[in-house]
C-alpha positions in Angstrom: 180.0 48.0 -21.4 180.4 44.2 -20.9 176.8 43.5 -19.2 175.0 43.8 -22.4 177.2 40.5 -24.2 176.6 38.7 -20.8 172.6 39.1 -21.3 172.5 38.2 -24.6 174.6 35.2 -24.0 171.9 34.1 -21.4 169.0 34.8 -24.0 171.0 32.3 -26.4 170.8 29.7 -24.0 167.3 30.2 -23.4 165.3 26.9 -25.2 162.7 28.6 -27.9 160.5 25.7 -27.1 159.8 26.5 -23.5 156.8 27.3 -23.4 154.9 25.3 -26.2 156.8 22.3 -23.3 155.0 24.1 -20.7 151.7 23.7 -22.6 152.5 19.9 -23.2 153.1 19.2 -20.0 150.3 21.1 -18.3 148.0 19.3 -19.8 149.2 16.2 -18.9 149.2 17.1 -15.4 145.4 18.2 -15.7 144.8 14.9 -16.8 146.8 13.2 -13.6 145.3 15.4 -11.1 142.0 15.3 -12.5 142.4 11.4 -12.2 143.0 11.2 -8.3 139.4 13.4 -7.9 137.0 11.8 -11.1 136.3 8.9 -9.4 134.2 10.2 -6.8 131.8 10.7 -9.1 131.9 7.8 -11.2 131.7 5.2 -8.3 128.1 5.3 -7.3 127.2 4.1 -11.1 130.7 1.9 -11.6 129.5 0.4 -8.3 125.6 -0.4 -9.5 126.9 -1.6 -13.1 129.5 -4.3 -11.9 128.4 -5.0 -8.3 131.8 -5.0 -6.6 132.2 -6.5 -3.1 132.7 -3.7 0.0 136.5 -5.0 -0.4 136.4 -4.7 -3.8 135.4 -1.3 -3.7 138.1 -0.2 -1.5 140.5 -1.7 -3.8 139.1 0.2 -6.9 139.2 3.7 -4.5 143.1 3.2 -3.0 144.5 1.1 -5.5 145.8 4.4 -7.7 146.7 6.1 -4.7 149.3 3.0 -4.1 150.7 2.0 -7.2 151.3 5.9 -7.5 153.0 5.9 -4.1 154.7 3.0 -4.0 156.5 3.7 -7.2 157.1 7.2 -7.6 160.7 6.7 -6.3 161.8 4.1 -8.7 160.3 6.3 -11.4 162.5 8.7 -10.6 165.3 7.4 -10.4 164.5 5.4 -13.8 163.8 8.6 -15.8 167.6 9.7 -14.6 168.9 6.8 -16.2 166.7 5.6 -19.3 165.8 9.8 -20.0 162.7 11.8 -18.7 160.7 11.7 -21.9 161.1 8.6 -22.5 160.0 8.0 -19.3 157.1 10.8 -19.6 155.7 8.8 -22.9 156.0 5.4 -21.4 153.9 6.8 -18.8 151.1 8.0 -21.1 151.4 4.9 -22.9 150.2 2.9 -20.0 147.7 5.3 -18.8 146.1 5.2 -22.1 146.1 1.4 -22.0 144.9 1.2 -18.9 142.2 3.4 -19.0 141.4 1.4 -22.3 141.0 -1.5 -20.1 138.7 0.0 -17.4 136.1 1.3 -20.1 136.1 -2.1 -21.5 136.0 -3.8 -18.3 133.2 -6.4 -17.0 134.1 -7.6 -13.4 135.9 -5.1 -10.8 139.3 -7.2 -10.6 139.5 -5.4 -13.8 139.1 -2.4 -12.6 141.6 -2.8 -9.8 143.8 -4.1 -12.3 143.3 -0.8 -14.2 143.2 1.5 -11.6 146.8 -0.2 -10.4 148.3 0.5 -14.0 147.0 4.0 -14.2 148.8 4.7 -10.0 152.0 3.5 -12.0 151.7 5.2 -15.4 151.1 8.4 -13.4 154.3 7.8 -10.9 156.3 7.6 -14.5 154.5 11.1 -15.6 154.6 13.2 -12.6 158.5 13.6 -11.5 159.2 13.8 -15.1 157.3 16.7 -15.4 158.9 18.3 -12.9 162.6 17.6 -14.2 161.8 18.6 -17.7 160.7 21.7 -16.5 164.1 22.1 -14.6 166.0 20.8 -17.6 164.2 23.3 -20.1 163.5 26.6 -18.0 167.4 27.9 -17.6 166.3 31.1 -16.4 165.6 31.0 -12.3 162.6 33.5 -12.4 161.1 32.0 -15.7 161.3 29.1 -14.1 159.4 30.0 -11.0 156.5 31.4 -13.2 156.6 27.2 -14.5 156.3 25.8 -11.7 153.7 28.1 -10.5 151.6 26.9 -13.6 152.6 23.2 -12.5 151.1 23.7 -8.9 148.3 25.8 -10.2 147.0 22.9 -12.9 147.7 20.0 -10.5 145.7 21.7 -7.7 142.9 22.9 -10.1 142.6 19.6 -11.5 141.9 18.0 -8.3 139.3 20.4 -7.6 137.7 20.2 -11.9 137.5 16.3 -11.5 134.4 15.9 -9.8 132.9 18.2 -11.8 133.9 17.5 -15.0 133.7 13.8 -14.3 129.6 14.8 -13.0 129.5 16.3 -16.0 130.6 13.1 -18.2 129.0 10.2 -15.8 125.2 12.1 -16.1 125.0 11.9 -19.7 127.6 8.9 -20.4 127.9 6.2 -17.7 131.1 5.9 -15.6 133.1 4.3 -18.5 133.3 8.2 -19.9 135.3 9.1 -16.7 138.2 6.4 -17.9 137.7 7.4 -21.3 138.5 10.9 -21.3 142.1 9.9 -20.7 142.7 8.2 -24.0 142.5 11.0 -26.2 144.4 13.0 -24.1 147.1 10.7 -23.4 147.4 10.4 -27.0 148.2 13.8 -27.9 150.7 14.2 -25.4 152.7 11.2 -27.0 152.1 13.1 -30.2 152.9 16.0 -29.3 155.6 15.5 -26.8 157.9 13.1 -29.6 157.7 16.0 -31.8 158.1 18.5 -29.1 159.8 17.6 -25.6 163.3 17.6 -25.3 165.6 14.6 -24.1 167.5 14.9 -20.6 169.0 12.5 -18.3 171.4 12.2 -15.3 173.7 8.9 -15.9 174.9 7.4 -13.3 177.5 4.6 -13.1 177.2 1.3 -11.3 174.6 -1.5 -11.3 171.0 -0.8 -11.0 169.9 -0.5 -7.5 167.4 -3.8 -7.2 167.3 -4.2 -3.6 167.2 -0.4 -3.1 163.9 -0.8 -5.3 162.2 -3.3 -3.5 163.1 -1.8 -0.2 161.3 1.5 -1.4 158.4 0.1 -3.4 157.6 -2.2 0.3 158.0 1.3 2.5 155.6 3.1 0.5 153.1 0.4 -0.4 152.8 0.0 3.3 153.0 3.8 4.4 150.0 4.8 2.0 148.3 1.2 2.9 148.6 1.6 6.7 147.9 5.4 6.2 144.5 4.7 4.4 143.5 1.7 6.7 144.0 4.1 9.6 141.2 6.1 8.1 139.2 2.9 7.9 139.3 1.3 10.8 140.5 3.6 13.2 143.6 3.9 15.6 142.1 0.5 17.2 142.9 -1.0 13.8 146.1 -3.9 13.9 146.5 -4.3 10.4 147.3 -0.4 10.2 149.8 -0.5 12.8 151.3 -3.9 11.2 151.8 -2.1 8.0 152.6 1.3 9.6 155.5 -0.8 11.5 156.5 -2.7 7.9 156.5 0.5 6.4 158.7 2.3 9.7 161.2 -1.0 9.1 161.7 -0.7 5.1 162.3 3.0 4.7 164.8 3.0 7.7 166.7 0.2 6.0 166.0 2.0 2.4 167.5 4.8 4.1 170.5 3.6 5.6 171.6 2.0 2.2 170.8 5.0 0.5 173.3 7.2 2.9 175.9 4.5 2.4 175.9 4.1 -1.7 178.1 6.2 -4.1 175.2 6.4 -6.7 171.9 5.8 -4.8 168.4 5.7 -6.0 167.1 8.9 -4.1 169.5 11.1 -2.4 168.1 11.2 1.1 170.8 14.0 1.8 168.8 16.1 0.5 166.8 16.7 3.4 170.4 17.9 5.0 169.6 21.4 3.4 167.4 23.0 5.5 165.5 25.1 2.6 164.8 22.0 1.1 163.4 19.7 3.9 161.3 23.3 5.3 159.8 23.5 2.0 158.5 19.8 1.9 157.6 20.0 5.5 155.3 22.8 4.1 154.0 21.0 1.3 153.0 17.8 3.6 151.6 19.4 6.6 149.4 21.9 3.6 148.7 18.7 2.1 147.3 17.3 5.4 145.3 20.2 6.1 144.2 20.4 2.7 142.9 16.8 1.9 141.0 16.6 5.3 138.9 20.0 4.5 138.2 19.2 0.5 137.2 15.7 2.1 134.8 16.5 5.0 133.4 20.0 3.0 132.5 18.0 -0.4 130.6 14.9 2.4 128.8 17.7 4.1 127.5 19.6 1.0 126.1 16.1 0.0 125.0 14.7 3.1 124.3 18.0 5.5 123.3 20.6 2.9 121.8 17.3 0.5 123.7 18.1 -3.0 124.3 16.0 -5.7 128.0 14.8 -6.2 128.3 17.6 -9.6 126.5 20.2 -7.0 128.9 19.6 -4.2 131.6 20.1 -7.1 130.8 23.0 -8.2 130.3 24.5 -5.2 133.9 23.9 -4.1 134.8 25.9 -7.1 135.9 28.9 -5.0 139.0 27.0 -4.0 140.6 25.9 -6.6 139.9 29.4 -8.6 141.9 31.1 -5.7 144.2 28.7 -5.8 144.9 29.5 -9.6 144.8 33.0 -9.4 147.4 32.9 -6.5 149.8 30.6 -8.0 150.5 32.4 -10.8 150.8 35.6 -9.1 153.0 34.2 -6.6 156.5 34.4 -8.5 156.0 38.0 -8.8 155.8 38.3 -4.7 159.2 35.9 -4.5 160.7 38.2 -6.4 159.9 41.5 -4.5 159.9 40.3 -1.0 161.8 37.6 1.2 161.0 34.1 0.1 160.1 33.2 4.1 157.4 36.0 4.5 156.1 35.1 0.8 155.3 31.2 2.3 154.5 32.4 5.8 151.8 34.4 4.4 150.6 31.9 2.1 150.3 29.4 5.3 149.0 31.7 7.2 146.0 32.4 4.6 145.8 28.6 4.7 145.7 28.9 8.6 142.7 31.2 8.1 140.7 29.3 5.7 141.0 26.5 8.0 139.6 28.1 11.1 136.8 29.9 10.0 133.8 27.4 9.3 134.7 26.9 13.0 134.0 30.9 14.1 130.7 30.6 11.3 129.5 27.6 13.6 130.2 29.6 16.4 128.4 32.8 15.8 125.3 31.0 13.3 126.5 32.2 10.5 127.4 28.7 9.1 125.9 28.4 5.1 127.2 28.5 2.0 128.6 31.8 1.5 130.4 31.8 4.4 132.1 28.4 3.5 132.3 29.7 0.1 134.4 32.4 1.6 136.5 30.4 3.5 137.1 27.7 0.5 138.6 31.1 -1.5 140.9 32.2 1.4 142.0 28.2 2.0 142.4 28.2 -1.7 144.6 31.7 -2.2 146.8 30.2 0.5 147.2 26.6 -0.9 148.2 28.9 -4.4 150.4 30.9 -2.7 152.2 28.2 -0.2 152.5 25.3 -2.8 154.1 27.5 -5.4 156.7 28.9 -3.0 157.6 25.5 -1.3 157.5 24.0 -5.0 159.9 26.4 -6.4 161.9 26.6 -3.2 162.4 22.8 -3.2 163.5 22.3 -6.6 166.0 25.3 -6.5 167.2 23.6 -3.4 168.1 20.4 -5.3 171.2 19.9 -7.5 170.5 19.0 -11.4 172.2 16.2 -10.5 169.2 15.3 -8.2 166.3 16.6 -10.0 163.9 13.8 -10.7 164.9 12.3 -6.6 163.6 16.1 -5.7 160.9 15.9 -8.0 159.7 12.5 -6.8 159.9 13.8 -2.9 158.0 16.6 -3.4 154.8 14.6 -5.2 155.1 11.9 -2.2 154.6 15.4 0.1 151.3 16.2 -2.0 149.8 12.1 -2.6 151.1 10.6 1.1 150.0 14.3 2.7 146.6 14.3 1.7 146.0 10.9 2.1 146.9 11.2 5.4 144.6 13.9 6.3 141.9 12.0 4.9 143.2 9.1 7.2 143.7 10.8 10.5 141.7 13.8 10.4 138.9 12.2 8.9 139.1 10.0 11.6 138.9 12.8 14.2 135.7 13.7 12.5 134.0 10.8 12.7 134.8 10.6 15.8 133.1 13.7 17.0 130.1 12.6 14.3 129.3 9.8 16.7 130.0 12.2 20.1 127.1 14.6 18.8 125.1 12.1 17.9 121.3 12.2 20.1 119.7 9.3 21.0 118.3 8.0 17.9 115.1 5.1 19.0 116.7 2.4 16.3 117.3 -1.2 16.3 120.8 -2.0 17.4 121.7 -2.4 13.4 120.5 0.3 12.1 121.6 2.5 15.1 124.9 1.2 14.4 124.7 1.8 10.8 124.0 5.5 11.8 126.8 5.8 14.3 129.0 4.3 11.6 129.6 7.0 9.0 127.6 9.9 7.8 127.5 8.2 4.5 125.5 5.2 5.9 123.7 7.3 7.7 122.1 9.6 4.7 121.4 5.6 3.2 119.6 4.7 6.4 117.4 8.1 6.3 116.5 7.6 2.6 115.4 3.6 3.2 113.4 4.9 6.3 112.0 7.9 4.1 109.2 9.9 5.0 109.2 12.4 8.0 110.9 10.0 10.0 114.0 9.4 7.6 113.9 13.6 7.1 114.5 13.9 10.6 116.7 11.6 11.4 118.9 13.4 8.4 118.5 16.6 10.2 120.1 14.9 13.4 122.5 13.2 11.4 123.6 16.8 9.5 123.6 18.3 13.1 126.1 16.2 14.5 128.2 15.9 11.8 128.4 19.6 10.8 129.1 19.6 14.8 132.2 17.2 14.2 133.2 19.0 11.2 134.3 22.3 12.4 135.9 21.5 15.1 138.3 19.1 13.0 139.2 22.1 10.4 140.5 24.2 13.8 142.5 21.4 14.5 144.1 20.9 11.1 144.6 24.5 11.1 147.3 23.8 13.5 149.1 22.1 11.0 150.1 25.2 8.0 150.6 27.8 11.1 153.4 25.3 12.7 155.1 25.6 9.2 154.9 29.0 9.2 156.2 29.2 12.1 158.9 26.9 11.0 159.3 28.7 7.8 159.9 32.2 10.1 162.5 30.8 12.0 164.2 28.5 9.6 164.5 29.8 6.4 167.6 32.5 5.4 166.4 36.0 4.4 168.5 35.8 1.5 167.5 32.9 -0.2 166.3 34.0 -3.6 165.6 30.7 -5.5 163.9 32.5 -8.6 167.4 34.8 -8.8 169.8 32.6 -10.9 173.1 31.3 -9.1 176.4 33.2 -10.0 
């Protein structure tokens, strides 16, 4: 008779507020994830209002990306000591003062300025998320079921912010893209003072400053040298200057990091081999992932001529499957082995990958068929992302939370950057293979062979039937390029399912709670 008290001890210790925190914090993730994707929309306008500079431009695309990057482990670490919502609303403090500032803004250092403010209000949010979730959801498989809503909203609202923000920029101007967030941000404070419980991992000694700097270099230069790589191309110096900066900091960060008592981010994490599998399978997804939502949305406008809203919506399959999946993904953990659950998920992911490659191969290379493939890329990315999510975080001590929490979102940001870097590379690379001989002045050939972006700008200054058929060579080649890159990214989610196979213990159980 003495199983009953037991459960209704663990019901009393269950917080009644759970899930009205869930809601909270969902929606501030939307708003984050939304963030990283709206801009795509709103730069041809924000680029014809203020007249930025080609450097100035890349500045307004990568600064978030950076900031968000560079900081995310100091964040961390930060909402361990000063309290996770604290840390939550100071975040949504400055991304509602930041976004403030881009609406209002008149020259594009402003926007930099405000694009760098919103990378570092959104390093404060996201781990904190996480942790609170930890910190509120007691009960393992409850808490599988919340982080399969976190991964669900943060990869949907990559996939809703082109659309929504096409929606906005149409009627509104690009400032409405920025705007959005205010509101928002301001109802989470609200909301999350009244609402969101207080939690926080003290730790005793002084404040890690060198350990900061150390980290905040590392990353600044990874994601830097990361993106320039996808500019300029493996010939590039400066990517392999900051790619060696970034190689020297983290070692060092590292190494003091093993060697302190109370350290900024526990790097022993990575010791537990549940743990460091699971991240491997978030990067390498996040790789494959970033590439194909990169080159699919550039050939819907560019080979199949959609506008940026009509290339959104049309990548709508993915991130619908993605949602579906994700939240029916703790029910799977808990039925089967947490290895095959993942395994399956990558190998879904795998599939997506590879087919526009087989279309392409036996004509059958359109919409529907990429359509297809976009839902079965997306029901893996559900399935994958919540496993290694929940797996991850059940791996890490509370002590550790926020340092787990941070690692895991430098897997999805640094991950898909990366694929848009290298693999995007690779693709234009085999754009410029496939390209005919064109008949054009040595500029404007090179302009051509330069991206498919310039390209599409070329055709539509020549106009006429000469600019519609140089598009249709331009389309060709790159749709040539294209395929061949998603079967080489495929690689990437079947090595860590073949990792996850033959690493991972049939036993583990992370949404069963520890006895």
């Amino acid at each position: 008779m003495h199983p009953a008290p037991a459960r209704q001890d663990t019901r009393a210790q269950l917080d009644p507020r759970r899930w009205a925190v869930l809601t909270i914090l969902s929606g501030s993730l939307l708003l984050i994830a939304m963030d990283t994707t709206i801009l795509n929309v709103a730069f041809p306008s924000l680029v014809e209002d203020l007249q930025p500079s080609s450097v100035q431009q890349l500045w307004i695309i990568d600064v978030y990306a950076l900031a968000l990057s560079g900081v995310l482990v100091t964040a961390g670490a930060l909402g361990d000591r000063w309290g996770r919502k604290r840390m939550l609303l100071i975040g949504f403090g400055v991304f509602a003062l930041a976004s403030l500032i881009a609406v209002f803004a008149t020259a594009p250092w402003q926007v930099i300025a405000a694009r760098a403010l919103l990378g570092v209000g959104g390093a404060a949010i996201m781990p904190s998320t996480l942790s609170i979730l930890r910190h509120v959801f007691s009960d393992a498989r409850e808490r599988a079921f919340a982080y399969a809503v976190w991964a669900a909203v943060f990869g949907g609202g990559m996939a809703l912010g082109p659309v929504v923000g096409g929606l906005l920029v149409e009627k509104n101007g690009w400032q409405s893209a920025f705007l959005l967030n205010v509101p928002v941000a301001l109802a989470v404070i609200a909301f999350g003072l009244w609402l969101l419980p207080e939690s926080r991992q003290p730790r005793e000694g002084r404040w890690d400053w060198w350990g900061v700097g150390q980290s905040v270099v590392g990353m600044l230069a990874l994601a830097g040298g990361i993106k320039q790589l996808g500019k300029g191309g493996p010939a590039d110096p400066v990517a392999w200057a900051l790619l060696a900066v970034a190689a020297v900091a983290l070692t060092v960060f590292v190494r003091r990091q093993l060697r302190l008592p109370q350290p900024l981010l526990r790097v022993r994490l990575f010791a537990g081999r549940s743990f460091s599998i699971a991240a491997a399978a978030i990067f390498l997804g996040m790789i494959a992932l970033g590439s194909a939502l990169f080159l699919i949305t550039q050939w819907f406008q560019y080979g199949e001529g959609y506008t940026p809203l009509e290339a959104g919506i049309r990548l709508l399959p993915a991130p619908l499957g993605l949602v579906v999946t994700s939240l029916v993904t703790p029910a799977l953990m808990h039925r089967l082995q947490i290895r095959h659950v993942l395994g399956g998920g990558l190998l879904m992911m795998t599939a997506g990958l590879a087919l526009p490659w087989v279309f392409q191969r036996t004509g059958t290379l359109g919409y529907p068929s990429i359509a297809f493939a976009l839902a079965v890329l997306g029901c893996g990315v559900g399935i994958a992302t919540t496993v290694a999510s929940v797996t991850l975080m059940a791996s890490a001590p509370a002590r550790d939370v926020s340092g787990a929490a941070a690692i895991e979102e430098t897997c999805y940001e640094l991950g898909a950057a990366m694929g848009v870097a290298i693999l995007g590379s690779v693709a234009s690379a085999l754009y410029r293979a496939h390209l005919p001989g064109l008949g054009l002045d040595g500029a404007t050939t090179a302009a051509v062979r330069d991206s498919v972006g310039e390209a599409a700008h070329v055709a539509g200054h020549i106009g006429g039937p000469a600019g519609a058929a140089l598009l249709d060579k331009v389309s060709t080649a790159f749709t040539a390029g294209m395929t061949p890159t998603f079967l080489l990214a495929a690689a990437l989610p079947l090595a860590a399912a073949v990792l996850t196979w033959a690493k991972i213990p049939k036993d583990l159980r992370p949404t069963e709670n520890a006895h």
